[in-house]
C-alpha positions in Angstrom: -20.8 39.8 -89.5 -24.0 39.1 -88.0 -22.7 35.4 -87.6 -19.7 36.8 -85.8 -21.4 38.8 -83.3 -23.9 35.8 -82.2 -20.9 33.5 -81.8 -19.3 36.3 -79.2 -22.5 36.4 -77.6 -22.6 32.6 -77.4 -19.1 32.4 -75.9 -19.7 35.7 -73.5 -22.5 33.5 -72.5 -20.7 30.1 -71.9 -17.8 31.6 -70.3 -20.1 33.5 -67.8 -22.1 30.4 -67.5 -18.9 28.2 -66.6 -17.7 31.2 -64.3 -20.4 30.6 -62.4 -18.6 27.9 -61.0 -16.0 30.3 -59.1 -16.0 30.5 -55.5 -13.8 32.0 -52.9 -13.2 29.9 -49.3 -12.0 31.9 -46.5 -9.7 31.0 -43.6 -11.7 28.3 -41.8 -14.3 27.5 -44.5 -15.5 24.6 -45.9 -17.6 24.1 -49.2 -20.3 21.1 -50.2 -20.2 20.5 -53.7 -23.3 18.7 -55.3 -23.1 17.5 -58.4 -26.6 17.0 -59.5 -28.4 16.5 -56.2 -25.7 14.1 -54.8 -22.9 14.7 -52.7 -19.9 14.8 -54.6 -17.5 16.1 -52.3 -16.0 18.4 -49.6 -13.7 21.3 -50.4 -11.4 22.7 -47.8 -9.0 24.8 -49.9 -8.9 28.3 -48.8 -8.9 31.0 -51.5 -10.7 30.8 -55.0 -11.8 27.4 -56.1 -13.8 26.5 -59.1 -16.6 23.7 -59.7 -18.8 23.2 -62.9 -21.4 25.5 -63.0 -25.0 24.8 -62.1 -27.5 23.0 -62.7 -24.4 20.3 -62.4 -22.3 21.3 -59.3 -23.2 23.4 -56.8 -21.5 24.7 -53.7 -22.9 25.7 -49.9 -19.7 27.4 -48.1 -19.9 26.3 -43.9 -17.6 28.0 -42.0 -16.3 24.5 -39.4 -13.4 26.9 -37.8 -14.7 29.2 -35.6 -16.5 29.1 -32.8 -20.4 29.6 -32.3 -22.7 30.9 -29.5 -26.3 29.8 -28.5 -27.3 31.4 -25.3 -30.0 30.1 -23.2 -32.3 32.3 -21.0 -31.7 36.1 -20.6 -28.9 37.2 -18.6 -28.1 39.4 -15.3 -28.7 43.1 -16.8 -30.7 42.1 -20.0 -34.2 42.2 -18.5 -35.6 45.1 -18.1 -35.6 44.7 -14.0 -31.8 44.3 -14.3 -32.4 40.3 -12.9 -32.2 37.4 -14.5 -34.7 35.5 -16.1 -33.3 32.3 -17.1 -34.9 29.1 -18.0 -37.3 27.3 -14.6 -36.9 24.1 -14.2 -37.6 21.5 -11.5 -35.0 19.9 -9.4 -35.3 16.2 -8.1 -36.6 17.2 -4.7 -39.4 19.1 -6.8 -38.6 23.0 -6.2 -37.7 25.1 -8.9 -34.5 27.1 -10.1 -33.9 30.0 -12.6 -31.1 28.9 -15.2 -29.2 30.8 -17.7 -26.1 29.2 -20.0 -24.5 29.5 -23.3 -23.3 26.6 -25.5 -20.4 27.4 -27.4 -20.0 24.7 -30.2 -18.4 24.3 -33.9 -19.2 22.5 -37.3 -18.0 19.4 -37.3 -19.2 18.2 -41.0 -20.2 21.1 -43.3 -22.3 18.5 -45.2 -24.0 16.8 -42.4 -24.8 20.7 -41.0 -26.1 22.1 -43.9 -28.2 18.6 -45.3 -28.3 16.5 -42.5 -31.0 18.1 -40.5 -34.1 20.6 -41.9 -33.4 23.4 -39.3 -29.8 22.6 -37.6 -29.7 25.4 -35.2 -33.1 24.9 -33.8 -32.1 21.0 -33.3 -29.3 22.0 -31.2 -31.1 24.2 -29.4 -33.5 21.9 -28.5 -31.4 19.6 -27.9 -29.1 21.6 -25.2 -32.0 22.5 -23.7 -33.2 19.2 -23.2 -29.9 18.0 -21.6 -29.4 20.4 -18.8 -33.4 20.1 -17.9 -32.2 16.6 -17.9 -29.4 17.0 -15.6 -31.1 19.5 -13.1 -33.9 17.4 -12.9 -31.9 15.0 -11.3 -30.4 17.0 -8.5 -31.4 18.4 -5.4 -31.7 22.3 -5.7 -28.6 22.2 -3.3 -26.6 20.2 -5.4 -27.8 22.7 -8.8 -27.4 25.7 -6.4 -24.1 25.5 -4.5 -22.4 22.1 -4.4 -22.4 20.6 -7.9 -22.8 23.5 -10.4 -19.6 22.3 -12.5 -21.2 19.0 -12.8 -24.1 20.2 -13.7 -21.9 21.6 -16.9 -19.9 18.4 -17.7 -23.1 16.1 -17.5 -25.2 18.2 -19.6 -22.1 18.2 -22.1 -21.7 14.4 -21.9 -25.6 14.1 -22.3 -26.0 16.5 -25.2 -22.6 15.0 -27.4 -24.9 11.5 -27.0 -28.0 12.7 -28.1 -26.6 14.7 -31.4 -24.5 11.3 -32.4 -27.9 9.0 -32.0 -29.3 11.7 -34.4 -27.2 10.9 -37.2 -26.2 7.0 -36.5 -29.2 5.5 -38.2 -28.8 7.6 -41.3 -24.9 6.7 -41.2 -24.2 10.0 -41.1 -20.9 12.2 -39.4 -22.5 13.9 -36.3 -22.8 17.8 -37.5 -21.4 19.1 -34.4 -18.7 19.4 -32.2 -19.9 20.6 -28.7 -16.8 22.6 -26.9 -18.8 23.6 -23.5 -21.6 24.2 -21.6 -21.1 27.5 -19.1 -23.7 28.3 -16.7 -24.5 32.1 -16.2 -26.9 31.6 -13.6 -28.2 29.6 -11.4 -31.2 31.1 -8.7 -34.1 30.0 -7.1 -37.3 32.3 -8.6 -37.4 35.7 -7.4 -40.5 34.3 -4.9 -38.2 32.7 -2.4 -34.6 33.9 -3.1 -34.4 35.6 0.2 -35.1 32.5 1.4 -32.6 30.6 -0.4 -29.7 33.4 0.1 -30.0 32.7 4.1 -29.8 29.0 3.6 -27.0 29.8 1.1 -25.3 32.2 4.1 -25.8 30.1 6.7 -24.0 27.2 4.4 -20.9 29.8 3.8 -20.7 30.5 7.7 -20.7 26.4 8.4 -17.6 26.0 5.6 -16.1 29.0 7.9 -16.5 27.6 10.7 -15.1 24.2 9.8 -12.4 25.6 8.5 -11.3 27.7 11.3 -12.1 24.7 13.4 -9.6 23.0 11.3 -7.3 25.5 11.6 -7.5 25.4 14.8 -7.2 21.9 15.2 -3.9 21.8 12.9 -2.4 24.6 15.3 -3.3 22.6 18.7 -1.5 19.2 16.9 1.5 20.7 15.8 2.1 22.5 19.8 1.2 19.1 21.0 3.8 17.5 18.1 6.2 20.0 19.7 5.8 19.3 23.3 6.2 15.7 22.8 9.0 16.0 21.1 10.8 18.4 23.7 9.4 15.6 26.3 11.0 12.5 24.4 14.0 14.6 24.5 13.8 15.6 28.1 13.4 12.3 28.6 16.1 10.6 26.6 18.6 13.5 28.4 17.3 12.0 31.5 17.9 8.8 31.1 21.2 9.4 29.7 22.0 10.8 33.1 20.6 8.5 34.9 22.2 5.5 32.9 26.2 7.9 33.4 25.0 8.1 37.2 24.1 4.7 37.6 27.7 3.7 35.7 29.6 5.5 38.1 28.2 4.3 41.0 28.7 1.0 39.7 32.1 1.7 39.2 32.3 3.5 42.8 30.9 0.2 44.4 33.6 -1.9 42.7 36.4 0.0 43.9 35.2 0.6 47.1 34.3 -3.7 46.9 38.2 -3.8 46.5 39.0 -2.0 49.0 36.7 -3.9 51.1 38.7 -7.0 50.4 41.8 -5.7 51.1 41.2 -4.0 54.2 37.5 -4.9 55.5 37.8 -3.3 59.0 39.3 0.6 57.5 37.1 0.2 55.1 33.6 -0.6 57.4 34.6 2.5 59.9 35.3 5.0 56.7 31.8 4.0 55.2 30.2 4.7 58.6 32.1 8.0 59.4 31.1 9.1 55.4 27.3 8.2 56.6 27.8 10.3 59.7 29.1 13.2 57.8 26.0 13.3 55.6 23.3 12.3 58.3 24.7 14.9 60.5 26.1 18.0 58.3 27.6 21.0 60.2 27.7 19.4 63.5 31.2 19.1 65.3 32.0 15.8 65.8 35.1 13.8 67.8 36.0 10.0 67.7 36.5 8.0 71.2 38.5 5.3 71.2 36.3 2.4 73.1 38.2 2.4 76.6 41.1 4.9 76.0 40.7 8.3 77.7 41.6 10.3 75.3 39.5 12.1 73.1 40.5 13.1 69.7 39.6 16.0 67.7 37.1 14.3 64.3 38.5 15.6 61.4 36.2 15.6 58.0 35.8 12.7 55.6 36.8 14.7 52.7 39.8 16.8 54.2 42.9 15.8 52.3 44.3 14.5 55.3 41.7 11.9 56.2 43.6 10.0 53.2 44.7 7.0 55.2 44.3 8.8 58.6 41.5 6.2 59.6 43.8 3.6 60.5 46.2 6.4 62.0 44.0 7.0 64.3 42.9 3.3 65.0 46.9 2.7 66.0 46.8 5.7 68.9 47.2 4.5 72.0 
């Protein structure tokens, strides 16, 4: 009996010694197993898993899915003033800017996170901080300030993902990170000369307005000036249409009258001087004389029906 009961105490203890070795992953983590001291592997499983039981495996569970947080400098409505009190640091042109951001970042390699480094998150911290004091340092505060904020963002990024990899290339190992963005919260002079730095800021906005509405303008006056030159290329094609259909028909005028010429010279000289009387001298009554008869006859009008032919009629009287 008594060796009965000490061999279901034995295997009580052996089987809760070997469950020991159960673990449960959950959506998104990962697990290290050791297997006295070394790495042995890298679980990714979800749900329950099992590994022999210490001192010969053991497991640290990283959660590599979701995404982390690290907030730098305290944020619009966290001090007690209700204004920010980021991070200062000196610009290129050596004045200094208030700067607040948040790195949001993920495990990369649950064993390089969790053995690579003595105190990961402070690393990264660091680290982050070191890259954007990096990047602002070389700007002007207009550039941090106003005209290159989002660059600011993407440098630091680039600059941070390079300093984490040279951190783990000489021990061969995977970088323990995976940096997803830099955002900057805020970016203000110190409280000192912000009132300063919010005219220049103004007076900045008002020159974009300006320019704009000056380009605006500019667009507006182009486009009526597109417009008149187009009605005046049109005007002017309509007129020299008309003048090319008036020239044609005069040309066409001379050659008839040219033929007429050569069939009849002398008609055709005193009908080309009457029609220039009639238009020197318009509304005025006018009779022909004949040279020496005595006779005077009654003029009748160029362009009365019949004048047709009545030029040489009136040649033939006696």
């Amino acid at each position: 009996m008594t060796n009965g009961l000490l061999g279901l105490v034995a295997l009580g203890v052996i089987l809760g010694w070997l469950s020991t070795g159960l673990y449960k992953l959950d959506l998104g983590e990962e697990a290290v197993i050791l297997r006295l001291g070394e790495n042995f592997r890298t679980e990714h499983k979800e749900g329950w898993n099992w590994h022999w039981p210490e001192p010969l495996e053991s497991d640290r569970k990283v959660n590599t899915q979701g995404q982390r947080t690290e907030v730098f400098g305290i944020r619009t409505g966290e001090a007690e003033d209700g204004e920010s009190e980021g991070l200062l640091m000196q610009t290129a042109d050596k004045n200094i800017v208030s700067v607040s951001f948040e790195l949001q970042y993920r495990v990369s390699d649950a064993y390089s996170f969790v053995y690579g480094m003595l105190e990961p998150k402070l690393i990264l911290h660091q680290a982050a901080q070191s890259a954007v004091r990096q990047v602002v340092g070389g700007m002007t505060v207009d550039e941090v300030l106003i005209s290159r904020k989002n660059d600011v963002e993407v440098l630091s990024q680039r600059l941070l993902e390079e300093t984490l990899a040279s951190y783990f290339k000489t021990e061969g190992d995977q970088v323990a990170f995976h940096v997803d963005k830099i955002n900057l919260q805020e970016v203000n002079p110190p409280a000192s000369v912000r009132a300063a730095f919010s005219e220049v800021a103004a007076a900045q906005q008002d020159e974009e307005r300006f320019i704009n509405q000056a380009r605006g303008e500019r667009a507006e006056i182009l486009e009526r000036s597109l417009a008149e030159a187009a009605e005046m290329r049109e005007g002017s094609e309509a007129y020299r249409e008309a003048k090319v259909l008036d020239a044609r028909g005069e040309s066409t005028r001379f050659v008839a009258l040219l033929a007429e010429y050569r069939l009849a010279p002398e008609v055709t000289r005193r009908r080309l001087y009457l029609e220039a009387m009639e238009n020197v001298l318009p509304g005025v009554d006018k009779v022909i004389v004949e040279g020496d008869a005595a006779q005077v006859l009654p003029f009748i009008p160029i362009a009365s029906p019949r004048m047709t032919g009545g030029i040489g009629a009136s040649e033939r009287q006696p």
